[in-house]
N, CA, C and O atoms as CSV, one atom per row, in Angstrom:
chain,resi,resn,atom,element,x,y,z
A,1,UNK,N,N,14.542,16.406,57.001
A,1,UNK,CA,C,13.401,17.060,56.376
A,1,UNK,C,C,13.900,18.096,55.370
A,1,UNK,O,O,15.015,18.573,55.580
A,2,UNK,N,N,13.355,18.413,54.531
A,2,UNK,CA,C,13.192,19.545,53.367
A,2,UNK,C,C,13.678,20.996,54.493
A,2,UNK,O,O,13.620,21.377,55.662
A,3,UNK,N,N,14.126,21.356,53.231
A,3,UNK,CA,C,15.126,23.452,53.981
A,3,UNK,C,C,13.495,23.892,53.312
A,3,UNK,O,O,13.235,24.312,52.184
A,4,UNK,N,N,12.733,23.665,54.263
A,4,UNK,CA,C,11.558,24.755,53.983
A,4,UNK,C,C,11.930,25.964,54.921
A,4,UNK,O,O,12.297,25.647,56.053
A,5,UNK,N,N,11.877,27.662,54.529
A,5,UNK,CA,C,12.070,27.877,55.378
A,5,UNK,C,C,11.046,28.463,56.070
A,5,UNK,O,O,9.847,28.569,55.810
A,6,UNK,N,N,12.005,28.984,57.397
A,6,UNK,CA,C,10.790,29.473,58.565
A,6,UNK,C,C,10.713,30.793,58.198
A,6,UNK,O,O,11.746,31.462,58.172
A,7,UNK,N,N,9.384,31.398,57.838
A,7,UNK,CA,C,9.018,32.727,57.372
A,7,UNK,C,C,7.638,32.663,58.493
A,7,UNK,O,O,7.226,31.740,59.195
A,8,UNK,N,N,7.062,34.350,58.267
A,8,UNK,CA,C,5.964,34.876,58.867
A,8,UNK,C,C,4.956,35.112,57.652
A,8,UNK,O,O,5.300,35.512,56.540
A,9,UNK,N,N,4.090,34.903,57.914
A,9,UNK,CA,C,2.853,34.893,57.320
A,9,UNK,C,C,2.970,36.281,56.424
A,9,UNK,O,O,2.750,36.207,55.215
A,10,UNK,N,N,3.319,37.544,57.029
A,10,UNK,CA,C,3.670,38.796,56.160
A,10,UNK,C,C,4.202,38.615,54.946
A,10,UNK,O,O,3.855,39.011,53.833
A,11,UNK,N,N,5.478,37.680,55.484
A,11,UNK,CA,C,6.398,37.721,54.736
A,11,UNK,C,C,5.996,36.481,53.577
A,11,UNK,O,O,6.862,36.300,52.722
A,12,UNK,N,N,5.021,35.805,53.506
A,12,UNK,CA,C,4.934,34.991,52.322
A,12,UNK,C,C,3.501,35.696,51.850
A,12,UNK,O,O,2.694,35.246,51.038
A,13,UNK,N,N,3.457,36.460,52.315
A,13,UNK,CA,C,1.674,37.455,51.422
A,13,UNK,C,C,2.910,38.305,50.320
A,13,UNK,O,O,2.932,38.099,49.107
A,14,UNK,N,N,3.726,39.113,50.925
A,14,UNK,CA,C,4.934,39.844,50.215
A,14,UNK,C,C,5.210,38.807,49.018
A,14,UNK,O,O,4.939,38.940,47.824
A,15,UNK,N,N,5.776,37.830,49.627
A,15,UNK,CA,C,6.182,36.944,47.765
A,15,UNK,C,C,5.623,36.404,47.233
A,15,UNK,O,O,6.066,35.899,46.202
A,16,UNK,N,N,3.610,36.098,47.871
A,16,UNK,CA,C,3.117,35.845,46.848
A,16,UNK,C,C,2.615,37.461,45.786
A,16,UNK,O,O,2.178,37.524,44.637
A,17,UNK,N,N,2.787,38.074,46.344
A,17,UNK,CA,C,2.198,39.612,45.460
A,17,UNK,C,C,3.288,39.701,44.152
A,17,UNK,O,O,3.213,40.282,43.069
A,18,UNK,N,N,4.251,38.914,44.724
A,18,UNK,CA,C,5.245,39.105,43.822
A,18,UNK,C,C,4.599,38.297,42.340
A,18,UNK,O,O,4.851,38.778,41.236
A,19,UNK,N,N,3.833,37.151,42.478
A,19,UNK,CA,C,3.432,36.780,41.721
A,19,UNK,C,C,2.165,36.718,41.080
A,19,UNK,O,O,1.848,35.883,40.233
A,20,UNK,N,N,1.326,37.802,41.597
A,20,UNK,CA,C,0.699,38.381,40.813
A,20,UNK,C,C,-0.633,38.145,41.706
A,20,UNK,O,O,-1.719,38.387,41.181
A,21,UNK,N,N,-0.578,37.680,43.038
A,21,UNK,CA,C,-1.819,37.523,44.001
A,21,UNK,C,C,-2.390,38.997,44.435
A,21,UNK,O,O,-1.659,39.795,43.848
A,22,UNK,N,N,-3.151,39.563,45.028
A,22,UNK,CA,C,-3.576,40.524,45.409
A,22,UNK,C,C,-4.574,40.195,46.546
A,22,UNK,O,O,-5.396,39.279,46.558
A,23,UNK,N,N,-4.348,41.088,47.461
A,23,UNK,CA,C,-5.513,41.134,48.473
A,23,UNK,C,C,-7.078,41.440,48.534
A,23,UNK,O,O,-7.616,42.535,48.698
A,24,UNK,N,N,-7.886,39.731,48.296
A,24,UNK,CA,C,-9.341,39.873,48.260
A,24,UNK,C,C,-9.730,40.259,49.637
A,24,UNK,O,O,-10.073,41.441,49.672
A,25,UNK,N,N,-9.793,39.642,50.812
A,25,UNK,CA,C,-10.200,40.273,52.069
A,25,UNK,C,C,-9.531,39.474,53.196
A,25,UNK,O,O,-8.693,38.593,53.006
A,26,UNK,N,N,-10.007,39.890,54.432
A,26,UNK,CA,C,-9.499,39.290,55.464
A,26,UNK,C,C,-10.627,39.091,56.438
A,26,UNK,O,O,-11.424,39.968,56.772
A,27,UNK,N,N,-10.603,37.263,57.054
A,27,UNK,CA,C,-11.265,37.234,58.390
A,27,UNK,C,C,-10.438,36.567,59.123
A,27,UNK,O,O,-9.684,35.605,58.983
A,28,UNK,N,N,-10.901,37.655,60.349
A,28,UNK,CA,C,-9.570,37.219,61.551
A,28,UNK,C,C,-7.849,37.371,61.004
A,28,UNK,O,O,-7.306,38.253,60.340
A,29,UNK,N,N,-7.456,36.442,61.447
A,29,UNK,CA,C,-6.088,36.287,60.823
A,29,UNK,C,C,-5.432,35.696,59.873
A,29,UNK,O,O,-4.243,35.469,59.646
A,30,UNK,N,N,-6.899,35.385,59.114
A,30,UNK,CA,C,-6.553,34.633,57.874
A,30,UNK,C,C,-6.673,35.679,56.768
A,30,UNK,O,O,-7.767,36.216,56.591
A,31,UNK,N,N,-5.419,36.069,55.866
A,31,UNK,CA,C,-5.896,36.882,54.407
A,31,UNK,C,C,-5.654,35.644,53.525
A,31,UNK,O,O,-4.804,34.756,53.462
A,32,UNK,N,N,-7.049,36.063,52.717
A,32,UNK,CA,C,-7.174,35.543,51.587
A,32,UNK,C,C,-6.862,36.325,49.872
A,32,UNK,O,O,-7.169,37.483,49.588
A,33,UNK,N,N,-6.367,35.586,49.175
A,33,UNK,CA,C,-5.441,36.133,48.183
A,33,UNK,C,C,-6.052,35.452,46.888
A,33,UNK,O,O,-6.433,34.290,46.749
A,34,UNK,N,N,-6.036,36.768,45.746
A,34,UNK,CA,C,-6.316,35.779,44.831
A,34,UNK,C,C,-5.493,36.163,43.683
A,34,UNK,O,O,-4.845,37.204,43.788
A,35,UNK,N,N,-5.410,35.387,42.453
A,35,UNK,CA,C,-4.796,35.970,41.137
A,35,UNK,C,C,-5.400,35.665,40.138
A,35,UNK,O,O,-5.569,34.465,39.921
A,36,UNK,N,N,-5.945,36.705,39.159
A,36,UNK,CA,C,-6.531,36.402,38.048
A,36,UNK,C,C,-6.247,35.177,37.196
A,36,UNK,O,O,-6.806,34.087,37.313
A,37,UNK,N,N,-5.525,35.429,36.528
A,37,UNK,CA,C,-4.886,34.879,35.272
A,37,UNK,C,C,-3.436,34.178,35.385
A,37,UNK,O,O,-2.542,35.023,35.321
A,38,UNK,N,N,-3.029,33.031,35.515
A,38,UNK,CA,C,-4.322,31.768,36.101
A,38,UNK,C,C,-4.954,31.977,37.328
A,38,UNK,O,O,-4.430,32.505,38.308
A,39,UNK,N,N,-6.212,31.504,37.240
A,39,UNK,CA,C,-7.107,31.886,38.463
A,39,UNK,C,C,-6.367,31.250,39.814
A,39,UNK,O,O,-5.648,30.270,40.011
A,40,UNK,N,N,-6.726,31.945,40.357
A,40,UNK,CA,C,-5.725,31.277,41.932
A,40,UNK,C,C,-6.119,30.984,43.300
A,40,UNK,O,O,-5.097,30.389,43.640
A,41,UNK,N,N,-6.874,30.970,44.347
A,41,UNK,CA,C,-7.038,31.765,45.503
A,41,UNK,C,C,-6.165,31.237,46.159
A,41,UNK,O,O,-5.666,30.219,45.678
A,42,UNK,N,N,-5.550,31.847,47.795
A,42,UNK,CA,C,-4.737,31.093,48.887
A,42,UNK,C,C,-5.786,31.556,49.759
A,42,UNK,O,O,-6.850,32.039,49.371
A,43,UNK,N,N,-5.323,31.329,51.345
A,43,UNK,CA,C,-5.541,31.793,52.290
A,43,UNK,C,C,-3.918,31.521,52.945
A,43,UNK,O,O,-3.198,30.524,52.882
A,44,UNK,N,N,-3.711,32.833,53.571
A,44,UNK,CA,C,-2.262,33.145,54.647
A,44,UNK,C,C,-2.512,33.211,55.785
A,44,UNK,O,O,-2.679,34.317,56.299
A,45,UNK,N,N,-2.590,32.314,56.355
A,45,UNK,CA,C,-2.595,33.065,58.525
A,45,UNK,C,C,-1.386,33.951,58.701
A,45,UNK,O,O,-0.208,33.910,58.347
A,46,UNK,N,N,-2.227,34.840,59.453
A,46,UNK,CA,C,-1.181,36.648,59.659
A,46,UNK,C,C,-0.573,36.140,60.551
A,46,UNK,O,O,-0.724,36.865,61.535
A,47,UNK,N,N,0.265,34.991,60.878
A,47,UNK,CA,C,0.932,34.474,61.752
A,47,UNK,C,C,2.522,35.333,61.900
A,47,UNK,O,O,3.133,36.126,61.184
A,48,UNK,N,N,2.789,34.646,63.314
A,48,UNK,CA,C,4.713,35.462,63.573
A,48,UNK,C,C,5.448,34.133,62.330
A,48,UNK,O,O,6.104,34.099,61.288
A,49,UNK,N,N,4.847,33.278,63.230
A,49,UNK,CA,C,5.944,31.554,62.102
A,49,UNK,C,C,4.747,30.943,61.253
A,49,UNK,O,O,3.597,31.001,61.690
A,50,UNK,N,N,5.049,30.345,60.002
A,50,UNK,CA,C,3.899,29.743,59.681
A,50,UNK,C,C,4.630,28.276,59.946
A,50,UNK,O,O,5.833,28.061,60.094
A,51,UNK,N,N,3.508,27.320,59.960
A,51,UNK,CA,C,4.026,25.663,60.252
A,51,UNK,C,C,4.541,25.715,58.775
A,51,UNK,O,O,4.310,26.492,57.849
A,52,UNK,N,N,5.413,24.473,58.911
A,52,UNK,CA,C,6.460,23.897,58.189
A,52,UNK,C,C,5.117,23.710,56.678
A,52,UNK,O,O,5.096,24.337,55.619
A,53,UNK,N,N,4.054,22.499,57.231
A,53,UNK,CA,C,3.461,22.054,56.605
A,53,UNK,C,C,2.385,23.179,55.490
A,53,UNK,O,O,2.133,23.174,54.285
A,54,UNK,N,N,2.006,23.999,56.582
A,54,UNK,CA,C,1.323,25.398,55.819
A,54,UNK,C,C,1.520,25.944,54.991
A,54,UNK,O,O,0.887,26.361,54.021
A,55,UNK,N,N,3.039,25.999,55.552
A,55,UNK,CA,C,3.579,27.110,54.281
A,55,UNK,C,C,3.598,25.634,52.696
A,55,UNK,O,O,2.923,25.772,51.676
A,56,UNK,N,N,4.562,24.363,52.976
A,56,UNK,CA,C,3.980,23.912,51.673
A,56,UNK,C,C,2.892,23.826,50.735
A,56,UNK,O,O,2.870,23.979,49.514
A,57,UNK,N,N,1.823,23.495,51.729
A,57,UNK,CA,C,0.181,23.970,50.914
A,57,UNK,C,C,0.114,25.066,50.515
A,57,UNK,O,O,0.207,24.966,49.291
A,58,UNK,N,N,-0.016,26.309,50.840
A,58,UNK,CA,C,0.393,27.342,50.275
A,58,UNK,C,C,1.097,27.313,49.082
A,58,UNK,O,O,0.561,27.428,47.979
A,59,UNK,N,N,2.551,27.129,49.315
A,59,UNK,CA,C,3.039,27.033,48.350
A,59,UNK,C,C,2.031,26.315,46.747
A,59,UNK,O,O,1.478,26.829,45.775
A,60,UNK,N,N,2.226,25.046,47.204
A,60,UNK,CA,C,1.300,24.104,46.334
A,60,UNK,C,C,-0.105,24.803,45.705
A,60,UNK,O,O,-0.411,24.887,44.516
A,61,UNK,N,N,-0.737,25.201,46.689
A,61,UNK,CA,C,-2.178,25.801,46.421
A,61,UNK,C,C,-1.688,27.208,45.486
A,61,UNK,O,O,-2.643,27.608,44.820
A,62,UNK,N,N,-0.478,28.010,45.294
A,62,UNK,CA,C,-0.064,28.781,44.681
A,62,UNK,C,C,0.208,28.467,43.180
A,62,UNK,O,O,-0.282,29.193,42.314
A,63,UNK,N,N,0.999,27.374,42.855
A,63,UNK,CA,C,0.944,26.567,41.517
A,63,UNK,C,C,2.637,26.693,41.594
A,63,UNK,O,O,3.233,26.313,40.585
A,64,UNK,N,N,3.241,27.073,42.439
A,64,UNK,CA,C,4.755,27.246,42.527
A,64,UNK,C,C,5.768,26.062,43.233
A,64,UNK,O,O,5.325,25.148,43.928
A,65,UNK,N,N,6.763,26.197,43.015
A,65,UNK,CA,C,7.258,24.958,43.140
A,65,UNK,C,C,8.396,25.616,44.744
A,65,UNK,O,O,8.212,26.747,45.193
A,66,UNK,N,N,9.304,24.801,45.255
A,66,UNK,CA,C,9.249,25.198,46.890
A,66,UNK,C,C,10.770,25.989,45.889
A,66,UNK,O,O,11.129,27.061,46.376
A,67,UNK,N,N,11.247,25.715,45.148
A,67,UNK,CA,C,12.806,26.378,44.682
A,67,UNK,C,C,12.107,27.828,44.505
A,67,UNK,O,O,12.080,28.527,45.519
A,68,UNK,N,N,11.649,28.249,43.550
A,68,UNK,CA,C,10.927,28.965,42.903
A,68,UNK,C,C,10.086,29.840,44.221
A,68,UNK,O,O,10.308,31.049,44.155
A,69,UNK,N,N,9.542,29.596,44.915
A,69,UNK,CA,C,9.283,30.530,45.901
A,69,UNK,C,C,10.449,31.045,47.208
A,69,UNK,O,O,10.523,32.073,47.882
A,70,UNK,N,N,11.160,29.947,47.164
A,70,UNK,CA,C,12.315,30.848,47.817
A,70,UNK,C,C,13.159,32.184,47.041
A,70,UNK,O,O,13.594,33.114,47.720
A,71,UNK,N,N,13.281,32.148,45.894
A,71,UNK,CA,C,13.790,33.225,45.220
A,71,UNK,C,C,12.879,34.364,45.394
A,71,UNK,O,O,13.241,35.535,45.274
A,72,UNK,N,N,11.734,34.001,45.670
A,72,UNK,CA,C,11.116,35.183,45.366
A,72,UNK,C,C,10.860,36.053,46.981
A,72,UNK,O,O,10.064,36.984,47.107
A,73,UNK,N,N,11.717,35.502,48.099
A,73,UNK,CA,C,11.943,35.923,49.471
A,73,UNK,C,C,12.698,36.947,48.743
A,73,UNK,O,O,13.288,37.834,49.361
């Protein structure tokens, strides 16, 4: 399988801010994130691990590619 790695939900809200997301709100343990310009939204579960698969959607749903968001750990 793909070196996705194993991160916490914190820790991929942190590198998406890096790219310009910001915190719209939170329900439960889901924050939702958005970025203007290009328009963006995610949702992050405030998880300890996120699944393998999660974090790619994320990723994807971000417009970033999986190289490109590891740098930004």
């Amino acid at each position: 399988m793909s070196n996705i790695p194993r991160i916490s939900g914190r820790e991929c809200i942190k590198a998406l801010n890096k790219t310009g997301f910001y915190f719209k709100r939170q329900e439960g343990s889901h924050v939702v994130l958005r970025r203007d310009d290009p328009f963006g939204q995610v949702v992050v579960p405030d998880h300890k691990e996120l699944d393998r698969g999660t974090l790619r959607a994320i990723i994807r749903a971000a417009g970033l590619g999986l190289e490109e968001f590891k740098k930004l750990l």
